[in-house]
DOPA-286658 format. One record per residue (C-alpha): residue in three letters; residue number from 1; y, z negated, x negated. Coordinates in nm, 4 decimals, padded with zeros to 6 digits. Layout:
> ALA; NUM; Y; Z; X
...
% end
This chain:
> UNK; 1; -03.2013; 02.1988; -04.7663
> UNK; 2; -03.2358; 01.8678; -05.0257
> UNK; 3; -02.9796; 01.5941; -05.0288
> UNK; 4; -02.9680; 01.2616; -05.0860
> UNK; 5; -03.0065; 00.9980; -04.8005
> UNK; 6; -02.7800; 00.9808; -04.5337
> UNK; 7; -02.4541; 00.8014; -04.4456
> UNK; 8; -02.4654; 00.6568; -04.0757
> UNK; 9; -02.1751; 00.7056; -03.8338
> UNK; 10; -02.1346; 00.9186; -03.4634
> UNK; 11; -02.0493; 01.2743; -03.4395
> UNK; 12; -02.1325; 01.5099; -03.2173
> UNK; 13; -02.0940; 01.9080; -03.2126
> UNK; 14; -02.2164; 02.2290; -03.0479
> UNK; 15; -02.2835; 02.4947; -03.2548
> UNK; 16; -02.2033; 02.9070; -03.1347
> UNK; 17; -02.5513; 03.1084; -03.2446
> UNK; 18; -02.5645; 03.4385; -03.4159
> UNK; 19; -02.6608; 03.5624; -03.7421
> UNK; 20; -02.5743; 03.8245; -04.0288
> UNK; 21; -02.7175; 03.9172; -04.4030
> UNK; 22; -02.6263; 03.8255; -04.6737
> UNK; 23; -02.5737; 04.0907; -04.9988
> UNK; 24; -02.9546; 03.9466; -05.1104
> UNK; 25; -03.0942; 04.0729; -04.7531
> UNK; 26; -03.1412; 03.6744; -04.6877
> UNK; 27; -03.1171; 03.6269; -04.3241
> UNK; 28; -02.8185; 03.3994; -04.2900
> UNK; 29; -02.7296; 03.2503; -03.9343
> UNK; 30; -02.4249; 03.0921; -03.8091
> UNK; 31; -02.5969; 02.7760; -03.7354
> UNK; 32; -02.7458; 02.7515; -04.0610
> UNK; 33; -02.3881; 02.7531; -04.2076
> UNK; 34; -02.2687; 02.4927; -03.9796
> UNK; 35; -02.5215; 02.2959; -04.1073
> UNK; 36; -02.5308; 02.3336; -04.4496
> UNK; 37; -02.2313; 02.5631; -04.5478
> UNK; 38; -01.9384; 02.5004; -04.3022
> UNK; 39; -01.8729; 02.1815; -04.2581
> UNK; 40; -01.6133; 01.9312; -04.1022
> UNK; 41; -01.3451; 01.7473; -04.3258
> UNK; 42; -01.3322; 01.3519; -04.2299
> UNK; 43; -01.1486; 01.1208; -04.3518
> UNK; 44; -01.3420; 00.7519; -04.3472
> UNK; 45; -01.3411; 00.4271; -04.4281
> UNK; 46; -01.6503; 00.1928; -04.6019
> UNK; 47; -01.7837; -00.0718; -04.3738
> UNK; 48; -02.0568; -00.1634; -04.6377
> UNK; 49; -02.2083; -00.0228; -04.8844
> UNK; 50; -02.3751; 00.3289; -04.7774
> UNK; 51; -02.1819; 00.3057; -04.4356
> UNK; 52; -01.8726; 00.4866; -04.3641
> UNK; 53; -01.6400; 00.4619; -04.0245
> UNK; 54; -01.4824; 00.7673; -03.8998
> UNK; 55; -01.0975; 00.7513; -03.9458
> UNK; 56; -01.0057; 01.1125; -03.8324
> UNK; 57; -01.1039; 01.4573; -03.8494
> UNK; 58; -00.8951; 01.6534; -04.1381
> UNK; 59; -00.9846; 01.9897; -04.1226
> UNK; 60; -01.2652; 02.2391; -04.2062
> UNK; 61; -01.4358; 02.3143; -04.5022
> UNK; 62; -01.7567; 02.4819; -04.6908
> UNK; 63; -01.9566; 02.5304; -04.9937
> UNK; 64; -02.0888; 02.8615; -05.0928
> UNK; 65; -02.4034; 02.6563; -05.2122
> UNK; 66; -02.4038; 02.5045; -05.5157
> UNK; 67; -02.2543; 02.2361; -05.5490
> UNK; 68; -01.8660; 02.2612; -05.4594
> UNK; 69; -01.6765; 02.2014; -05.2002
> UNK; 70; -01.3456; 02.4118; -05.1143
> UNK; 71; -01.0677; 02.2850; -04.8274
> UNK; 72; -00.6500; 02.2888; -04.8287
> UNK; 73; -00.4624; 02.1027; -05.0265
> UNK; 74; -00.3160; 02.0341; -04.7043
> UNK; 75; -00.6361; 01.8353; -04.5576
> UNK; 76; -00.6730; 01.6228; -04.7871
> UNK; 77; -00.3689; 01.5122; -04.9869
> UNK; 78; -00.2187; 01.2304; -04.7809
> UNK; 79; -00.3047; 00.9288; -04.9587
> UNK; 80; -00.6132; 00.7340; -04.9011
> UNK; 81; -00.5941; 00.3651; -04.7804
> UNK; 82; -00.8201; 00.0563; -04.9143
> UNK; 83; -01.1770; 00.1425; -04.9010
> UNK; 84; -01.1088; 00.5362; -04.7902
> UNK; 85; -01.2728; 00.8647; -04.9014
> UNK; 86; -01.2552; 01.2246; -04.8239
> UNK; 87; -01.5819; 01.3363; -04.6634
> UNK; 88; -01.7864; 01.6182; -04.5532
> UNK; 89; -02.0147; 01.5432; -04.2319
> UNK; 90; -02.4050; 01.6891; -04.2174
> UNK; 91; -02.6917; 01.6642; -04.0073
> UNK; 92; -02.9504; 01.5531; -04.2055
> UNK; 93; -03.1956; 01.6965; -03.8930
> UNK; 94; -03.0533; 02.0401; -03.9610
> UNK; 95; -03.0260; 02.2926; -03.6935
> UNK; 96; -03.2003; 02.0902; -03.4195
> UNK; 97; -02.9906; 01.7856; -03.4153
> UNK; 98; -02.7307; 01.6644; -03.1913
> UNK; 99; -02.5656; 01.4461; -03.4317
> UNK; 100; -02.3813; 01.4260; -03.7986
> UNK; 101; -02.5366; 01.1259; -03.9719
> UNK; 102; -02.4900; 01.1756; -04.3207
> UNK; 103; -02.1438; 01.1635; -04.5436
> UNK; 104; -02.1316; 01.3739; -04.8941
> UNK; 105; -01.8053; 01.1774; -05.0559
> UNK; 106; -01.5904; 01.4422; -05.1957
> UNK; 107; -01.5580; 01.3733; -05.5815
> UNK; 108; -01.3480; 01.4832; -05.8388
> UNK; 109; -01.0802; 01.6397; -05.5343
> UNK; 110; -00.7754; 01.8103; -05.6970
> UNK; 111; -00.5519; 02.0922; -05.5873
> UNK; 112; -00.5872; 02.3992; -05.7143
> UNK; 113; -00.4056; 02.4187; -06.0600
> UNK; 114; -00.2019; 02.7382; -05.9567
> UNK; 115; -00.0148; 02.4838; -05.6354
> UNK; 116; -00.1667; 02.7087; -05.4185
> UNK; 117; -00.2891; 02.5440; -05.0894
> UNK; 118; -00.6673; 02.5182; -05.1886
> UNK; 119; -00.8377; 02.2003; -05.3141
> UNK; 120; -01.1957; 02.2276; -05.5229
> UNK; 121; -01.4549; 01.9369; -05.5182
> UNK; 122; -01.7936; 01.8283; -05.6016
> UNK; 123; -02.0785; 01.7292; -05.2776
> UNK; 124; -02.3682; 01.5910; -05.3688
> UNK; 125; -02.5797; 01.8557; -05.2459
> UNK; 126; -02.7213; 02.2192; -05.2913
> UNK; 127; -02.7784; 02.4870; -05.0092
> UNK; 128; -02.9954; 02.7785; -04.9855
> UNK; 129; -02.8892; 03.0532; -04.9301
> UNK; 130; -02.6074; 03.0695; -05.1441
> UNK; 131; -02.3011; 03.2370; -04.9961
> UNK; 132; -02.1640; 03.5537; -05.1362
> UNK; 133; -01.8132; 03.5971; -05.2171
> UNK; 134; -01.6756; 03.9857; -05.1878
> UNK; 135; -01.6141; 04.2066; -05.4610
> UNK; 136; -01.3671; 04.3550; -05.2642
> UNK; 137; -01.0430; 04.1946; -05.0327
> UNK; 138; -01.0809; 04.2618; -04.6656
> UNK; 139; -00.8856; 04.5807; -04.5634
> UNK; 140; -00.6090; 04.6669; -04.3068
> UNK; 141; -00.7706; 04.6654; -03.9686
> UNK; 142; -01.1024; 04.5536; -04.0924
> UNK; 143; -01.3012; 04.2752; -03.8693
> UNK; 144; -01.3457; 03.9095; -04.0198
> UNK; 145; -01.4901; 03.6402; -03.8590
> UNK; 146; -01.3521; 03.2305; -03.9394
> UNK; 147; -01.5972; 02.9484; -03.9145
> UNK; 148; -01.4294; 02.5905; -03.8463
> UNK; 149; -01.4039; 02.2430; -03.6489
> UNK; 150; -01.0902; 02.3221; -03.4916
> UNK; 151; -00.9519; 02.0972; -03.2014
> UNK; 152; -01.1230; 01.7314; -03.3137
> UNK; 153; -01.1551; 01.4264; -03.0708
> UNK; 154; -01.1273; 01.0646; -03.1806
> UNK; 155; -01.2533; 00.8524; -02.9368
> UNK; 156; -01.5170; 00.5773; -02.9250
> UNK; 157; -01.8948; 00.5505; -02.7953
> UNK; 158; -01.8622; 00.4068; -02.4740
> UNK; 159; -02.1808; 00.1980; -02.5073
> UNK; 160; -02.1229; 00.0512; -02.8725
> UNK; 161; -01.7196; 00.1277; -02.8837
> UNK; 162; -01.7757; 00.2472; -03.2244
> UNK; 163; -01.5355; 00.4688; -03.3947
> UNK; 164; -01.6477; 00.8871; -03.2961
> UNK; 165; -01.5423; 01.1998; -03.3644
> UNK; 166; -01.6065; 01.4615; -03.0838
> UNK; 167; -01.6025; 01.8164; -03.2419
> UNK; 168; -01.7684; 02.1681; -03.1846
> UNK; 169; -01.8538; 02.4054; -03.4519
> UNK; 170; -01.6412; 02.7417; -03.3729
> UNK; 171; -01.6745; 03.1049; -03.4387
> UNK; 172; -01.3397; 03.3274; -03.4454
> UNK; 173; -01.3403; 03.7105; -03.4263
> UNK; 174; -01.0463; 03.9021; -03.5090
> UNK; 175; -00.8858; 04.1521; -03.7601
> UNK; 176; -00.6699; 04.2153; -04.0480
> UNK; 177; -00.3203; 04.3051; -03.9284
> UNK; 178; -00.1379; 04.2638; -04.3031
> UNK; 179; -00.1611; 04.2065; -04.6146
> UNK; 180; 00.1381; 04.0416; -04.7590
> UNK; 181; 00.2130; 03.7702; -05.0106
> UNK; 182; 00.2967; 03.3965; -04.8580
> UNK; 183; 00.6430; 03.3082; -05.0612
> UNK; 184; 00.6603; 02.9655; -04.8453
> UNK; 185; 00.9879; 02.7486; -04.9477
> UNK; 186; 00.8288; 02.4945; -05.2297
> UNK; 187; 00.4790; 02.6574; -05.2098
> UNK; 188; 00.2950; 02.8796; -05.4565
> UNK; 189; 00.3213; 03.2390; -05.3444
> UNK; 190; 00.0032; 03.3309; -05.2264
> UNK; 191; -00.1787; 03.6862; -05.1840
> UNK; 192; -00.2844; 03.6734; -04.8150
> UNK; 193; -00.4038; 03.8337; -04.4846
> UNK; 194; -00.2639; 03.7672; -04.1389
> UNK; 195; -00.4819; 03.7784; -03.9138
> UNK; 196; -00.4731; 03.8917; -03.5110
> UNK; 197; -00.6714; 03.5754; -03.4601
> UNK; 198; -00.6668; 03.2341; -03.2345
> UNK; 199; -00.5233; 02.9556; -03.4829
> UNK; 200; -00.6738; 02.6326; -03.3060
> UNK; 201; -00.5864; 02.2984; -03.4938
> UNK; 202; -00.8415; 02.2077; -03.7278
> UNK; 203; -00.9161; 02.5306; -03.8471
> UNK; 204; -00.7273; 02.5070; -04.2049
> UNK; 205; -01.0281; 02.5239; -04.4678
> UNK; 206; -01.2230; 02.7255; -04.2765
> UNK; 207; -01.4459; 03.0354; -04.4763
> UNK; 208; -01.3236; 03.3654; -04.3780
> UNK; 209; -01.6397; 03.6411; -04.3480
> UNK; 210; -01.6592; 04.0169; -04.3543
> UNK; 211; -01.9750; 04.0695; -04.0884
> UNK; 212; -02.1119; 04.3963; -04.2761
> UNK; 213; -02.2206; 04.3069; -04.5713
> UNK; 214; -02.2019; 03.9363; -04.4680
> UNK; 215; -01.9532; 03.7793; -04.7301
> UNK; 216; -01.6407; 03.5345; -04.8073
> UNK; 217; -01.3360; 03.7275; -04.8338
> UNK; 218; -01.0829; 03.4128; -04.7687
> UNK; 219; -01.0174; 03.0727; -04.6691
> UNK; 220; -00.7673; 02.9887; -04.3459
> UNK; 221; -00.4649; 02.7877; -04.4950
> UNK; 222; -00.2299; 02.8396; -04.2343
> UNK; 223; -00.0658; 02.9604; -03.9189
> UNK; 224; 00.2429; 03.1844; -03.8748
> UNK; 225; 00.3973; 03.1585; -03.4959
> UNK; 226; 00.4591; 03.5194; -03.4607
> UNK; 227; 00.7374; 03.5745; -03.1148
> UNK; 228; 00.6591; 03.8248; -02.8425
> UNK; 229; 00.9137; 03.9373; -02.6161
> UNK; 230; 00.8147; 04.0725; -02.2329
> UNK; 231; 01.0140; 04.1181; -01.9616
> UNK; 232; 01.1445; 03.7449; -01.8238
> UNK; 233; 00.9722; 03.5700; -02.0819
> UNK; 234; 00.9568; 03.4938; -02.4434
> UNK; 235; 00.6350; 03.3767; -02.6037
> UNK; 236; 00.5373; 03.2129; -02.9614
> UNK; 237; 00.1609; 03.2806; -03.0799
> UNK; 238; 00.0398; 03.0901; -03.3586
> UNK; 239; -00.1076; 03.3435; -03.6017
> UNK; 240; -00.3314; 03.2212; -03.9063
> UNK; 241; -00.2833; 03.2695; -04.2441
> UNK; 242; -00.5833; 03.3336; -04.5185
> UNK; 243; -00.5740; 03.3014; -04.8735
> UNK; 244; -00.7615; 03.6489; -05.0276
> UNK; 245; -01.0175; 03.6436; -05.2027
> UNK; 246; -00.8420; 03.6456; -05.5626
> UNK; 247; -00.7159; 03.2895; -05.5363
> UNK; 248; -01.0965; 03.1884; -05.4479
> UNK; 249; -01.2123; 03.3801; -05.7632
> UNK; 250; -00.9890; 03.2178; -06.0389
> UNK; 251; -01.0609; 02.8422; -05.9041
> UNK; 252; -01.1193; 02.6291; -06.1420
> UNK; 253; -01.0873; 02.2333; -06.1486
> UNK; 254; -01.2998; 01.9252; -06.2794
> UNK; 255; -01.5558; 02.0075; -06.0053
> UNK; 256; -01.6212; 02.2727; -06.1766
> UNK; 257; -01.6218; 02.1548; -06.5334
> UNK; 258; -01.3292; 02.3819; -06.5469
> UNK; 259; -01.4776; 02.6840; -06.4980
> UNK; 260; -01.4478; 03.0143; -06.1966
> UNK; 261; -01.5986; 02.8242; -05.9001
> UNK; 262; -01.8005; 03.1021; -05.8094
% end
């Protein structure tokens, strides 16, 4: 995969193996995408010129290959100190590597012009294979799969004390239980799935797949706590939330000289 040289700082993941097709019959594995396609949302700071500290893990993100990055709104819109950026963390080893040691700045980030809870940028780097986005919205029932960085740990390195960011790569299996639209109070309404699904922090941004054909039907915005009743006891489940397909197809912002995104 080509890119430009590499941005030094400490972060460490574990990736969960597997692998699916894509439409093209391109074998595409789950650790390829969390190298190149799935990536974690940082916000840093410049040190010096070409070096970036960690500040904190925002939330998940991908490209479907050429060029943009997608995320939430909600990631990234808090504003950015003195000498901040947005950033997406790679392994510049690929595959094989222990450690993220390169930082793709996220330029020209904007929310999605409709408010919805999607923001569009530019990396500074191509992937192959390119990811496929559906024709077709996930159905009731059907299986989808989320790819994030949920649960993030700042710490430091206990030899240098450096700023680090302890996070592992993480697959989620569920299913469609709904499709509804998202009317949230001073939000966008938004066509959506809810999902019967673990919603970890950290997840928001994260691609949502179909597994047969292997393709993008949504991106995880948000979580729902949905209230279960048993005998003695009263429980709250966090359910997560997924922006269909349709709101991924009309994107359109300066990273993508105003045109689809896809």
């Amino acid at each position: 995969m080509p890119g430009p040289a590499g941005r030094r700082w400490a972060l460490r993941e574990r990736c969960i193996a597997g692998a699916s097709r894509s439409r093209k019959g391109t074998l595409v594995g789950y650790e390829e995408m969390f190298a190149g396609h799935v990536l974690p949302v940082v916000r840093f700071r410049r040190t010096a010129p070409g070096e970036y500290e960690p500040v904190r893990a925002v939330g998940s993100g991908f490209t479907f290959g050429e060029g943009t990055f997608i995320t939430c709104w909600h990631c990234v819109s808090e504003p950015l100190g003195d000498g901040e950026v947005y950033g997406a963390a790679m392994r510049s080893g690929g595959i094989t590597s222990q450690s993220y040691d390169q930082v793709f700045e996220l330029a020209d980030l904007e929310q999605d012009a409709s408010g919805r809870d999607l923001a569009l940028a530019r990396v500074g780097y191509t992937a192959d294979p390119v990811l496929v986005l559906a024709s077709d919205p996930a159905a009731w029932g059907e299986d989808v799969v989320a790819c994030g960085y949920p649960l993030p740990v700042n710490t430091r390195d206990p030899d240098s004390r450096e700023p680090k960011i302890d996070m592992n790569a993480c697959l989620l299996r569920g299913y469609v239980t709904r499709l509804k639209t998202d009317d949230r109070p001073g939000q966008a309404p938004v066509r959506a799935y809810e999902l019967d699904m673990p919603a970890p922090g950290g997840i928001s941004g994260s691609p949502l797949f179909r597994q047969a054909p292997f393709e993008v039907v949504g991106v995880v915005y948000g979580e729902q706590d949905s209230t279960s009743q048993g005998e003695g006891h009263r429980s709250l489940s966090p359910t997560p939330t997924t922006c269909r397909l349709c709101g991924l197809r009309v994107l359109r912002r300066p990273a993508t000289f105003r045109c689809p995104s896809t």
